[in-house]
LOPANU-298849 format. One record per residue: x, y, z of N, C-alpha, C, O in turn; chain. Coordinates in nm, 2 decimals. Last residue first. Layout:
// LOPANU-298849
- n.c1/n.c2/n.c3/ca.c1/ca.c2/ca.c3/c.c1/c.c2/c.c3/o.c1/o.c2/o.c3/cadena
- X/Y/Z/X/Y/Z/X/Y/Z/X/Y/Z/A
...
//
This chain:
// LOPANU-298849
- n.c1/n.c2/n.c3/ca.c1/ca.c2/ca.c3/c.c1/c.c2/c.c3/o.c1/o.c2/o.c3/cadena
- 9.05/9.96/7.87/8.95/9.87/7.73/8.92/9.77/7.77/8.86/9.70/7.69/A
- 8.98/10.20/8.14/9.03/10.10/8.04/8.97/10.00/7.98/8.87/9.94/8.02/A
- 9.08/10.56/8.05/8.96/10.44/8.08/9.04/10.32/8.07/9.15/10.31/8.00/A
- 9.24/10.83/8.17/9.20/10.75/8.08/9.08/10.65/8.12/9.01/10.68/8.21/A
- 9.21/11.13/8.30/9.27/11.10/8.14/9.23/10.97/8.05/9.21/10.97/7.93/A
- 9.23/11.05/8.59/9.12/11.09/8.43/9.10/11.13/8.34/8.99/11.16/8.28/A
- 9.50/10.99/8.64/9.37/10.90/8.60/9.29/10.91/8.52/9.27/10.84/8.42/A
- 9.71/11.14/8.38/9.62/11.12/8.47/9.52/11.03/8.47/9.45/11.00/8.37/A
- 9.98/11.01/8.16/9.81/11.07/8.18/9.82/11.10/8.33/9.93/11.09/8.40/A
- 10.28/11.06/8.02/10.24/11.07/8.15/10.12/11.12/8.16/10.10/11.25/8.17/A
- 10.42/10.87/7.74/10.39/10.96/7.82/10.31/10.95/7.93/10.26/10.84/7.95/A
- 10.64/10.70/7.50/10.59/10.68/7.66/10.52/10.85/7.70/10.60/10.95/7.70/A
- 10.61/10.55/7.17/10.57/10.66/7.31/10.53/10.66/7.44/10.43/10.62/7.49/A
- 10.70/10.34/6.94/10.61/10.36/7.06/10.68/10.45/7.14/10.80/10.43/7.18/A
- 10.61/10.48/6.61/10.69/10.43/6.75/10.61/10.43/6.85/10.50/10.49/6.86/A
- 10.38/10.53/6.43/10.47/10.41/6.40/10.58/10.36/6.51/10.63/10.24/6.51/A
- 10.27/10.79/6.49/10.38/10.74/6.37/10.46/10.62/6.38/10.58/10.61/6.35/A
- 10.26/10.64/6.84/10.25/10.77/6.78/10.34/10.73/6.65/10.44/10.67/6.65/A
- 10.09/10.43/7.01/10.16/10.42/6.90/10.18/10.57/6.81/10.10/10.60/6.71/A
- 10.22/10.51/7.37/10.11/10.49/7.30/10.16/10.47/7.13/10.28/10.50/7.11/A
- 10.20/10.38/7.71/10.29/10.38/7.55/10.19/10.37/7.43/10.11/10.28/7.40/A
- 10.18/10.56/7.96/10.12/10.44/7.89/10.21/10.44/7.75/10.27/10.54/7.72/A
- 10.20/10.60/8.34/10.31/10.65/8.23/10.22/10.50/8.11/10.19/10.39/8.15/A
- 9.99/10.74/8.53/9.99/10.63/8.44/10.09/10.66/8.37/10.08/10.78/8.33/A
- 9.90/10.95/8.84/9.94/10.97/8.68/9.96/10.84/8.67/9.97/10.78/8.78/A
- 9.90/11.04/9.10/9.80/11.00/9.03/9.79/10.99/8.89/9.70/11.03/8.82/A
- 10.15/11.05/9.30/10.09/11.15/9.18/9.97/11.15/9.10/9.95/11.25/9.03/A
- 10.11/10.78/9.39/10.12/10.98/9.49/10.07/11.06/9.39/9.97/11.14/9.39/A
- 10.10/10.61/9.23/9.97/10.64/9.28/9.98/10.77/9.36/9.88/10.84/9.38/A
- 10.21/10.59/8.88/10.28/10.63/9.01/10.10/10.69/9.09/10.01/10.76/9.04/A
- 10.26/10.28/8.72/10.12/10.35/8.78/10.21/10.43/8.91/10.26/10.37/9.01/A
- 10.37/10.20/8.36/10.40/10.23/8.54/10.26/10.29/8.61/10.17/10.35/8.54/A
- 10.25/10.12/8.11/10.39/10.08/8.17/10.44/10.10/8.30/10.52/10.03/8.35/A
- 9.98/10.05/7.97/10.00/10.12/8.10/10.16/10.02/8.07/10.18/9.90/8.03/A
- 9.92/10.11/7.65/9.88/10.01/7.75/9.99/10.10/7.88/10.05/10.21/7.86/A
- 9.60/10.22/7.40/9.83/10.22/7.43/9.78/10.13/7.61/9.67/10.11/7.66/A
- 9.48/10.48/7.18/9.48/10.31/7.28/9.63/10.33/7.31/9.72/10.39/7.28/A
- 9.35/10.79/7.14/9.42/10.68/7.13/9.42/10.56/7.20/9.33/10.54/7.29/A
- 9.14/10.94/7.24/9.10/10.82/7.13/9.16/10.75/7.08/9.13/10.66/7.01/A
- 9.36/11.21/7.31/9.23/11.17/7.32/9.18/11.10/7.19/9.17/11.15/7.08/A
- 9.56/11.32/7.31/9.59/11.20/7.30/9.45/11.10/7.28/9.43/10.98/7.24/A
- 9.51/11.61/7.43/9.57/11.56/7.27/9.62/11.43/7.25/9.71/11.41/7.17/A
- 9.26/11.53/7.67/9.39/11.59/7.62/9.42/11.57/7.48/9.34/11.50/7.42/A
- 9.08/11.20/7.71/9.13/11.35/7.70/9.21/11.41/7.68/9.30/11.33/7.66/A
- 9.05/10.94/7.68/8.98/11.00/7.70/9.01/11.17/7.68/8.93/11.24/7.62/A
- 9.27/10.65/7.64/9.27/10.83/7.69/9.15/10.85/7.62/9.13/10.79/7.52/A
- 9.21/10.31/7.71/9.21/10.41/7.58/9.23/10.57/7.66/9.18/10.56/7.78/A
- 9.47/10.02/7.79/9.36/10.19/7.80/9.34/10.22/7.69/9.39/10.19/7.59/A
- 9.57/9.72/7.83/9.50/9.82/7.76/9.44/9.94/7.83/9.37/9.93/7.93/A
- 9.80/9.67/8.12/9.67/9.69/8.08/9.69/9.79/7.98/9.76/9.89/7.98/A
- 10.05/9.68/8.21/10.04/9.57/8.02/9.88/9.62/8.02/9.83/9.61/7.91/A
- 9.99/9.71/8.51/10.09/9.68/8.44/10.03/9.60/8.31/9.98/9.49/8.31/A
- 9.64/9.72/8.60/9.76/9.68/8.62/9.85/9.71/8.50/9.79/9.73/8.39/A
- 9.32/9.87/8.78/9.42/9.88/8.69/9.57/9.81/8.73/9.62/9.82/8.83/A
- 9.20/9.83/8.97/9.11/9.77/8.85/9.25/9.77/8.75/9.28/9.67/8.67/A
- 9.24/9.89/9.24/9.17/9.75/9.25/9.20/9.73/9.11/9.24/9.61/9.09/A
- 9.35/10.17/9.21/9.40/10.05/9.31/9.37/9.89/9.26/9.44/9.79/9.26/A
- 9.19/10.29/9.04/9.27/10.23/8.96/9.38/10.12/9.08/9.46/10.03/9.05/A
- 8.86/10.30/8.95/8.93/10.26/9.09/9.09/10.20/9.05/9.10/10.08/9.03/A
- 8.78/10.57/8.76/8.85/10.42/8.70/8.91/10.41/8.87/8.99/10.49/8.91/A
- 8.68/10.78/8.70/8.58/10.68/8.75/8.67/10.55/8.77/8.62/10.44/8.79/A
- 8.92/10.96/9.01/8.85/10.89/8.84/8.75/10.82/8.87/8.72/10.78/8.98/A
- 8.97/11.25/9.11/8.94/11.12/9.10/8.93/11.08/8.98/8.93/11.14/8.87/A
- 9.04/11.49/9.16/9.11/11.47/9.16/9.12/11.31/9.13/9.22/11.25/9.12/A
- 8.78/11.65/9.12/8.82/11.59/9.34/8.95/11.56/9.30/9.02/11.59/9.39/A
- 8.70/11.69/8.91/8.76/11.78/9.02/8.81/11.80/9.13/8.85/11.88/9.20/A
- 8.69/11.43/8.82/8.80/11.48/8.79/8.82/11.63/8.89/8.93/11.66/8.93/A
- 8.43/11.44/8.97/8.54/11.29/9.02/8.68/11.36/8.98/8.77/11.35/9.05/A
- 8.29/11.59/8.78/8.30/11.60/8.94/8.38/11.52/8.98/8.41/11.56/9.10/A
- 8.38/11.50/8.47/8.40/11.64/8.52/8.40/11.62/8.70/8.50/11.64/8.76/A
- 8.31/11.25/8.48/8.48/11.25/8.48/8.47/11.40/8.52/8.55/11.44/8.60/A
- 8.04/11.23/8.54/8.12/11.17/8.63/8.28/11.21/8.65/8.35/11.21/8.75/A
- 7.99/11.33/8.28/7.91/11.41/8.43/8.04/11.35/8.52/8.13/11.43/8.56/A
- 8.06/11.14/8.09/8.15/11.31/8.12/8.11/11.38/8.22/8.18/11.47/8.26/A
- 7.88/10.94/8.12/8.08/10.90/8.16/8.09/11.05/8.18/8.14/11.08/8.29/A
- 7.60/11.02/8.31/7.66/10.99/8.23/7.82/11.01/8.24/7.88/11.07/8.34/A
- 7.41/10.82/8.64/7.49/10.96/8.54/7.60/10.91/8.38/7.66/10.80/8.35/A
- 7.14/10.64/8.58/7.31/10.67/8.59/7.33/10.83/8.57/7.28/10.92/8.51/A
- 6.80/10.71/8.66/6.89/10.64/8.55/7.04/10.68/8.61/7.04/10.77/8.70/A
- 6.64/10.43/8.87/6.69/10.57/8.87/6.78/10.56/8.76/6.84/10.46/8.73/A
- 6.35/10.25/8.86/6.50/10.27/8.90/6.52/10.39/8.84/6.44/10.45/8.76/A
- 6.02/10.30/9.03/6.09/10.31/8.95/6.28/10.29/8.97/6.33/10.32/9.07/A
- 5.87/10.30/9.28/5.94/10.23/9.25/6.02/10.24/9.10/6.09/10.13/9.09/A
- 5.77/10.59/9.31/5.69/10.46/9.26/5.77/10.33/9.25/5.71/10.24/9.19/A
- 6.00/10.81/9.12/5.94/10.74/9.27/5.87/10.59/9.16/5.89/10.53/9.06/A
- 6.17/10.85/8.89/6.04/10.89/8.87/5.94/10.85/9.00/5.82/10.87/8.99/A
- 6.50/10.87/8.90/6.39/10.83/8.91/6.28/10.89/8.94/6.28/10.99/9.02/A
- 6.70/11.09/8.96/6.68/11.07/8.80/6.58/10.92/8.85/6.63/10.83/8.78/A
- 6.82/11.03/9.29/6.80/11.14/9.17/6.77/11.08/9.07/6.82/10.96/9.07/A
- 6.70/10.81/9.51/6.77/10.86/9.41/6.71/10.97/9.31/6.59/10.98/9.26/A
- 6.66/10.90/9.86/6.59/10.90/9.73/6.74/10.88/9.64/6.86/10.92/9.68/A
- 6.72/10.95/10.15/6.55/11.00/10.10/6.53/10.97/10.00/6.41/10.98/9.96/A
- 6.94/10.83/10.36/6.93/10.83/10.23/6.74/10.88/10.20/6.66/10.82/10.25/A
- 6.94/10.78/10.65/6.96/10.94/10.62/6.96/10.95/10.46/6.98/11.07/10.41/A
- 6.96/10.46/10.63/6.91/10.53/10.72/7.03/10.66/10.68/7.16/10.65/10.67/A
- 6.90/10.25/10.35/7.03/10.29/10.42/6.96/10.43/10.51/6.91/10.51/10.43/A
- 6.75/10.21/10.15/6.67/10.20/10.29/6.79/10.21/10.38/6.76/10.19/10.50/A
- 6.85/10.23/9.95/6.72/10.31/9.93/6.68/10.34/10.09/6.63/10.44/10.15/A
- 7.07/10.06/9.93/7.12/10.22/9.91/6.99/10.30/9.97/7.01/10.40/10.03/A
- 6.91/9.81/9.92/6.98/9.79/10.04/7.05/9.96/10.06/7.09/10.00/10.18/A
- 6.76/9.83/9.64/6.69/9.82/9.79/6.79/9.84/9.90/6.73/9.90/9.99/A
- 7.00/9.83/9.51/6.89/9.92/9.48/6.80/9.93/9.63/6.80/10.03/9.71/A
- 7.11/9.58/9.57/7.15/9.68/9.54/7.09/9.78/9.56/7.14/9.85/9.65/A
- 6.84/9.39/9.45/6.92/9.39/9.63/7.00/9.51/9.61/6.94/9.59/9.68/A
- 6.82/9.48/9.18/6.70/9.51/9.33/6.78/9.49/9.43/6.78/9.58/9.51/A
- 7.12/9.65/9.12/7.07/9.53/9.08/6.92/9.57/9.16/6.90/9.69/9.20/A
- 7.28/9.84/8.90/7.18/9.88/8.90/7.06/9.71/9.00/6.96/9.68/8.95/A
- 7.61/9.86/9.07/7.54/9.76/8.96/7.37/9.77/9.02/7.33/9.72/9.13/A
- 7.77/10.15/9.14/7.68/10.01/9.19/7.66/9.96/9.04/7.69/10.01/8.93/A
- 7.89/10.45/9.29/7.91/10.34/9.20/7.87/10.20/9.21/7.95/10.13/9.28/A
- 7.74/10.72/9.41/7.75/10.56/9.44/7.78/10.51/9.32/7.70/10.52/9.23/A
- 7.76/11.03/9.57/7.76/10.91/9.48/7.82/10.81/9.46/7.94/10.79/9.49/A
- 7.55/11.24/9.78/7.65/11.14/9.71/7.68/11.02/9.58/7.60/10.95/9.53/A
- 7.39/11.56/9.86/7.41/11.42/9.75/7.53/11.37/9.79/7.61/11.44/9.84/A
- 7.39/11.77/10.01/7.25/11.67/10.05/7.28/11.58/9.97/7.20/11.49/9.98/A
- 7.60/11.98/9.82/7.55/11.92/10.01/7.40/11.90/10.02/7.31/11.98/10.04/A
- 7.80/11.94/9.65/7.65/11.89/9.66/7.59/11.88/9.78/7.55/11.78/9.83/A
- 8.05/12.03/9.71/8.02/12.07/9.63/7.90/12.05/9.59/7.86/12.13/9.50/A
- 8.14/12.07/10.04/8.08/12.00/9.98/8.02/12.08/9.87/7.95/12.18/9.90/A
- 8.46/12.19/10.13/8.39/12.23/10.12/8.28/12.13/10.02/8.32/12.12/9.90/A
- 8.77/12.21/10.35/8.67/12.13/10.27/8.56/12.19/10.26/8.52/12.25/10.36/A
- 9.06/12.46/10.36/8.88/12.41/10.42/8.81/12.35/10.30/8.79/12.40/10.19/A
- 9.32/12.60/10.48/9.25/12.58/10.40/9.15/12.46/10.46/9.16/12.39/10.56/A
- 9.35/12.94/10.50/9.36/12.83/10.54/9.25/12.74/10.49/9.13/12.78/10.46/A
- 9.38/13.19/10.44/9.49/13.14/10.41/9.49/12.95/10.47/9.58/12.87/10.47/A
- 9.18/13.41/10.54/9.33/13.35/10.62/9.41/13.27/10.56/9.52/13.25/10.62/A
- 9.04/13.36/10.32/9.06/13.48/10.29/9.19/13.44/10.38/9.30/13.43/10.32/A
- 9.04/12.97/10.23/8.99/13.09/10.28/9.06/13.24/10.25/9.14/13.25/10.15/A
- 9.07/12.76/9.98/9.14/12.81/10.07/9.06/12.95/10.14/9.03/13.03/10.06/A
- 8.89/12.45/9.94/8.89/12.56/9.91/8.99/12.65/10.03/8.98/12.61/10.14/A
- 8.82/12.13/9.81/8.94/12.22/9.88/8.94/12.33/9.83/8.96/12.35/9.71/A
- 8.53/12.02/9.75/8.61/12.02/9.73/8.76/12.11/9.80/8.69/12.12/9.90/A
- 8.34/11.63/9.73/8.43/11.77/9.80/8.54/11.83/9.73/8.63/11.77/9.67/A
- 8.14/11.42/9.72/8.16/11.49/9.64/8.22/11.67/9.72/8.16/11.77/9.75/A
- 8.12/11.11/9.85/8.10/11.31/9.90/8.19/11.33/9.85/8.30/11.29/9.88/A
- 8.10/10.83/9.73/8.18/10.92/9.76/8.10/11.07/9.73/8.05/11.12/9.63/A
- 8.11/10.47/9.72/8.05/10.61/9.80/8.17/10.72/9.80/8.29/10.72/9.85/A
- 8.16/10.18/9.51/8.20/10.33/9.56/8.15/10.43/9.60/8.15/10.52/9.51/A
- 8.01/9.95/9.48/8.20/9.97/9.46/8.22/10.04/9.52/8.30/10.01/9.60/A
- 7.76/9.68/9.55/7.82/9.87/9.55/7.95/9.87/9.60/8.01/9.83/9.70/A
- 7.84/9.44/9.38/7.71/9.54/9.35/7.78/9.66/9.41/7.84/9.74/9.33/A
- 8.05/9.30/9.53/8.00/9.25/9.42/7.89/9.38/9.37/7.90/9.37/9.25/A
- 7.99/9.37/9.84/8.06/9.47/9.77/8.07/9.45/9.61/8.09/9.55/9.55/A
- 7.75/9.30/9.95/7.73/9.31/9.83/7.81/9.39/9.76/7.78/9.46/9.66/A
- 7.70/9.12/10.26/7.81/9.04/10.11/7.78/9.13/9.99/7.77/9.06/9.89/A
- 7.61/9.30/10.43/7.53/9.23/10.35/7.58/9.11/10.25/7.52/9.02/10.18/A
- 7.81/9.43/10.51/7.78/9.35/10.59/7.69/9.23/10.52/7.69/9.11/10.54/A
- 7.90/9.61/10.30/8.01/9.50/10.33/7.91/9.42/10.44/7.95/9.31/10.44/A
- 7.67/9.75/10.27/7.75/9.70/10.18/7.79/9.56/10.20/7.76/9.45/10.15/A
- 7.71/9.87/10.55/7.60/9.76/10.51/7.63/9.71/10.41/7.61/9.59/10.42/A
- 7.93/10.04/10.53/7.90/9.95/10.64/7.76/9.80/10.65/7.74/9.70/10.71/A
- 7.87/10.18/10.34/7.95/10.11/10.32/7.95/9.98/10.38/7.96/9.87/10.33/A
- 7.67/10.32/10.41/7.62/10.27/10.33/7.77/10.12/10.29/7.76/10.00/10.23/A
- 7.76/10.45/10.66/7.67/10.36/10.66/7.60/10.25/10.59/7.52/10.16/10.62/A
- 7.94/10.63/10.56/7.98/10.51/10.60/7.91/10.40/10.65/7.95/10.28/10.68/A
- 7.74/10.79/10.41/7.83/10.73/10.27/7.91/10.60/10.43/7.93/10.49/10.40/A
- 7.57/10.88/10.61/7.52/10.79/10.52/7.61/10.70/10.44/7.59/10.58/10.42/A
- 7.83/11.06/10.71/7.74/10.92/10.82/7.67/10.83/10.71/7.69/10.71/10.71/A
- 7.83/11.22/10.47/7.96/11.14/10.53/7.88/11.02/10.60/7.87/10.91/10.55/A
- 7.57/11.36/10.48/7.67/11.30/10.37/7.77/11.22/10.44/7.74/11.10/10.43/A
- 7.45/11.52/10.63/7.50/11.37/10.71/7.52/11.27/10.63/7.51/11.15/10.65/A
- 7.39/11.74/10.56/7.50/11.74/10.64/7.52/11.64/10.71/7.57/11.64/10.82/A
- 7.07/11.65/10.44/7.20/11.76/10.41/7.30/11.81/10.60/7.28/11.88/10.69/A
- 6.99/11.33/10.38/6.97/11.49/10.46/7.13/11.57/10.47/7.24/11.54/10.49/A
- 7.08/11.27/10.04/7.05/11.24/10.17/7.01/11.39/10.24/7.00/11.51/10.20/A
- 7.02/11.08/9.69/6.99/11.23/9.83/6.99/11.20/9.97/6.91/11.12/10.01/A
- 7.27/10.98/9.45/7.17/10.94/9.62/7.13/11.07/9.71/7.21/11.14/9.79/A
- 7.36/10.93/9.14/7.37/11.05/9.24/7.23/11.01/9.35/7.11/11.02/9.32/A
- 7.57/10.69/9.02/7.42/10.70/9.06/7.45/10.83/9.19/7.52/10.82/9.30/A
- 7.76/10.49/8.79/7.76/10.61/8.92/7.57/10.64/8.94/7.47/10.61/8.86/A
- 7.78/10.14/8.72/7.79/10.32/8.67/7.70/10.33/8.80/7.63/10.26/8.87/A
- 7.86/9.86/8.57/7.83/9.90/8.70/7.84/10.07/8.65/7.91/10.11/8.55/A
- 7.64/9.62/8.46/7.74/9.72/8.40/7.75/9.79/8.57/7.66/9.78/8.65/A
- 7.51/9.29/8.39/7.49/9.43/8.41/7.62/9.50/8.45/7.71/9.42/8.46/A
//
């Protein structure tokens, strides 16, 4: 099984307590193998003063990157201030994913990717770009600057190889 994003309802304004409770069980249970990634969905907005303020772009959701498994599924369900997943039918039913461009539009507006590129991505890795005028090329990662959140990758443009500068969510990898 595959691992993909999953939008979780909680009580609205205990997004954060859930997303460290869910972590917190996660890791206690042994299932970091199954759930990758909680994340409150925020975003940075500046006020009329000039100062600036977080602001939840789903306030009562989070999102979980898991592997669809039952211990998975069961251990997100019964995480205390969670009420449900989105896109199941109750009854036990599983919930379906969100799809790649749901995820790269709200992850891309936090400034994220789906791609955990601390853990997933290295030096000589294949990518493919996903976006921009490079979109559907292949080419492999030559540097990872993480302050900036950019990839320098080489890609095969006319026959040379090309170095340019993605963003995370710019790319995937193959």
């Amino acid at each position: 099984m595959e691992k993909e994003w999953y939008v979780v309802n909680t009580y609205s304004g205990h997004e954060n307590k859930v997303k460290e409770k869910l972590e917190m069980r996660a890791s206690s249970m042994g299932m970091e193998d199954y759930i990758y990634r909680v994340v409150v969905p925020e975003q940075k907005e500046v006020d009329i003063n000039g100062k600036e303020k977080v602001k939840k772009m789903f306030p009562g959701y989070i999102l979980v990157e898991m592997v669809m498994t039952d211990e998975a599924w069961f251990i997100v369900r019964n995480t205390p201030g969670v009420t449900g997943f989105i896109g199941s039918s109750g009854k036990g039913a599983k919930p379906f994913p969100l799809t790649p461009m749901e995820v790269d539009r709200i992850l891309g507006s936090m400034g994220l990717s789906r791609l955990d590129v601390a853990n997933e991505l290295k030096i000589d890795d294949h990518i493919k770009v996903t976006q921009g005028p490079f979109s559907g090329m292949m080419g492999y990662v030559k540097s990872i600057d993480m302050e900036k959140s950019q990839v320098e990758v080489a890609l095969d443009l006319f026959g040379q190889e090309t170095i340019v500068e993605l963003g995370f969510a710019e790319i995937e990898k193959d």
